[in-house]
Structure formats: C-alpha cells, structure tokens
N, C-alpha and C positions, 0 to 999 in steps of 0.2 A: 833939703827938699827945695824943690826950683818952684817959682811961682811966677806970674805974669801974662802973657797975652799968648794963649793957646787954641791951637783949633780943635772946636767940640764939633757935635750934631749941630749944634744951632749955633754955628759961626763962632769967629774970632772970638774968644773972653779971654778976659781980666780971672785965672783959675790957678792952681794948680797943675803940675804937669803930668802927663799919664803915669809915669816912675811914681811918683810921688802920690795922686792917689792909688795906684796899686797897694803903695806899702801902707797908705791911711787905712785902707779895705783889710787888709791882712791882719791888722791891727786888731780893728773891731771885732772880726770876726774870731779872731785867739780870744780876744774880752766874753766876748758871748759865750761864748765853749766854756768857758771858764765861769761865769757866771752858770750858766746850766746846770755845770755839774753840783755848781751850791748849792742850786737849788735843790737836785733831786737827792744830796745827800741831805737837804734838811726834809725830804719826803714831803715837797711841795706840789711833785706829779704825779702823784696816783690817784689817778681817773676813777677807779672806783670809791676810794677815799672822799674824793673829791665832790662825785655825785651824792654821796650820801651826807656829806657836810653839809652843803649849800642848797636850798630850795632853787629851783626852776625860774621863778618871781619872788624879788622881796620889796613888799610893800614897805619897811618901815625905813628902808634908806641904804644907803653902802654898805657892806661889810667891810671891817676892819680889813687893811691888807700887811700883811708881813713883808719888812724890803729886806732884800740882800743886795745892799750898795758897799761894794770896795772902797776902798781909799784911793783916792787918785790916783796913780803912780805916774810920775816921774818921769818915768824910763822910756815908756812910748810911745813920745815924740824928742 
C-alpha cells in the first residue's frame, strides 16, 4: 500500500493513496458482512424479539450487551 502526499477534497495530504484506501474499504466492508452474519446467526436481529425484550425507556441503567468481536486477523492488511 502507497502512502504519502495525495490529493484529496481538501488539498494536498500526508494519506494513503486512492488504490490503497479502496482496498482498506473493501476490507471493512467483507469484515462487516461477516460480522453480520454472526450476528444474525446468533439471532441478535429479530426486531420482533427484540421489541419485546427491551422496554422503550430504562430507568435503572444499560442493559448488558452481547459482543461478537473476531480475532484480529492477520491476513487483512
């Protein structure tokens, strides 16, 4: 990946080059997709589930939240 003085919207920077973030973007977004689907296979999206778990207002503080965080991988950059 090239890095160094590119032209953006707002002038000359010190960035990454357009190749470069394209493939950062391509990246993310396969992450996301992926992430997603974990989620909705651990049946984290169903909207009707959903409403009926959680009240509208909750006065006594946060609800716990469940994470699905990967392991970093390696591979990606």
């Amino acid at each position: 990946m090239s890095h160094g003085f590119h032209e953006t919207v707002q002038g000359e920077r010190f960035t990454i080059s357009k190749a470069a973030r394209r493939t950062v973007l391509d990246r993310l977004l396969a992450i996301n997709h992926q992430r997603y689907a974990e989620e909705v296979k651990a049946d984290l999206h169903d909207k009707k589930k959903a409403k009926a778990k959680s009240p509208k207002f909750q006065i006594t503080g946060l609800a716990p939240q469940r994470e699905l965080i990967s392991p970093l991988r390696a591979d990606l950059f």
